[in-house]
C-alpha positions, 0 to 999 in steps of 0.5 A, spaced: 109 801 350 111 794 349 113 791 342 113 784 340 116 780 335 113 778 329 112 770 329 117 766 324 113 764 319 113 756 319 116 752 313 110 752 308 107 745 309 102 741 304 096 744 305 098 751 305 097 757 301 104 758 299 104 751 297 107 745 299 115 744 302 120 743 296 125 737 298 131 739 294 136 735 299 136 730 293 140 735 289 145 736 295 149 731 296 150 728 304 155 732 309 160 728 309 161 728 301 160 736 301 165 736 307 170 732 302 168 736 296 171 742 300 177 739 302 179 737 296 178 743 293 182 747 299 187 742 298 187 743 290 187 750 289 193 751 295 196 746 290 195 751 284 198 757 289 205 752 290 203 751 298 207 745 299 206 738 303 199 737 302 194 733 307 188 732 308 186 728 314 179 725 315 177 726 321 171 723 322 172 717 326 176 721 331 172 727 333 165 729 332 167 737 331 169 735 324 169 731 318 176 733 315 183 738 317 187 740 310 194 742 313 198 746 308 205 749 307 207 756 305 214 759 304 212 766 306 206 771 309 205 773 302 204 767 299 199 764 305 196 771 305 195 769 297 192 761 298 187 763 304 185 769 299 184 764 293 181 758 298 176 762 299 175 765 293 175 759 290 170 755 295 165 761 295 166 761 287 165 754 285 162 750 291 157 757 293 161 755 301 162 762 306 168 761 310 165 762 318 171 764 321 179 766 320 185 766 325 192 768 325 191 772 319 194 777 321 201 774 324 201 769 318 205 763 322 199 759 323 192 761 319 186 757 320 180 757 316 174 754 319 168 752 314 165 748 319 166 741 318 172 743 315 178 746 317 184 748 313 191 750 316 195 754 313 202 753 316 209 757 315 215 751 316 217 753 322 210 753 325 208 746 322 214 743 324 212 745 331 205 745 333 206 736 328 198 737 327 199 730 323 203 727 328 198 729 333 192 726 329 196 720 327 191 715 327 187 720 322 186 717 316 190 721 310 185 722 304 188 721 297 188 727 292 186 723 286 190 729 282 197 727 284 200 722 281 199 715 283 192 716 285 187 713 281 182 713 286 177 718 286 176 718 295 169 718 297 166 719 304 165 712 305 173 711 304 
């Protein structure tokens, strides 16, 4: 005896029972902008927890993968345990994001925290230092953080 799947219902078109499709991509903003919205607030909130050396690099213009890097610097385990902890609680919290993947929690040198178009590097100095992820990625642009003094721009996507 066979069993079959039962098909995947298509999204509702206008002339459906259930109703028309709601098109609510007017209340979201575009990829580029949420992509910068979670930087940023990745880059705040390890600010809030003392990381230090801050980046965020967009890198849009240099690969197709992703939209931007946050590189941050930690002083111990415990303190990058607690800035990857607050990241995602903070972008689950406010911006309704899930992280997709972790790496390097456990040895805590080097942790990467993948938001898909985002990806958040938390580094001891030692291991920042050595891997010089701003050096490699040069000719990313770095994005000012508008809460740091001297920034009063606000960045956008199209920046």
């Amino acid at each position: 005896m066979s069993f079959r799947a039962a098909p995947v219902a298509a999204s509702a078109a206008p002339h459906s029972p259930r109703g028309p499709a709601i098109d609510d991509s007017a209340d979201k903003p575009d990829s580029a902008e949420r992509s910068l919205q979670i930087a940023l607030a990745a880059a705040r909130t390890a600010e809030e927890n003392r990381g230090d050396d801050i980046v965020v690099l967009d890198m849009r213009v240099i690969t197709p993968v992703f939209d931007y890097f946050v590189i941050v610097t930690g002083n111990s385990r415990r303190q990058l345990h607690a800035i990857s902890e607050e990241i995602e609680r903070v972008l689950q919290q406010q911006l309704k994001d899930k992280r997709m993947g972790i790496e390097g929690y456990e040895e805590s040198r080097w942790i990467l925290l993948d938001y898909g178009n985002v990806v958040i590097h938390l580094f001891d100095q030692e291991t920042r230092d050595f891997y010089a992820l701003e050096d490699f990625w040069n000719q990313a642009k770095r994005v000012p953080l508008p809460w740091q003094s001297g920034n009063d721009v606000q960045p956008t996507a199209d920046s």
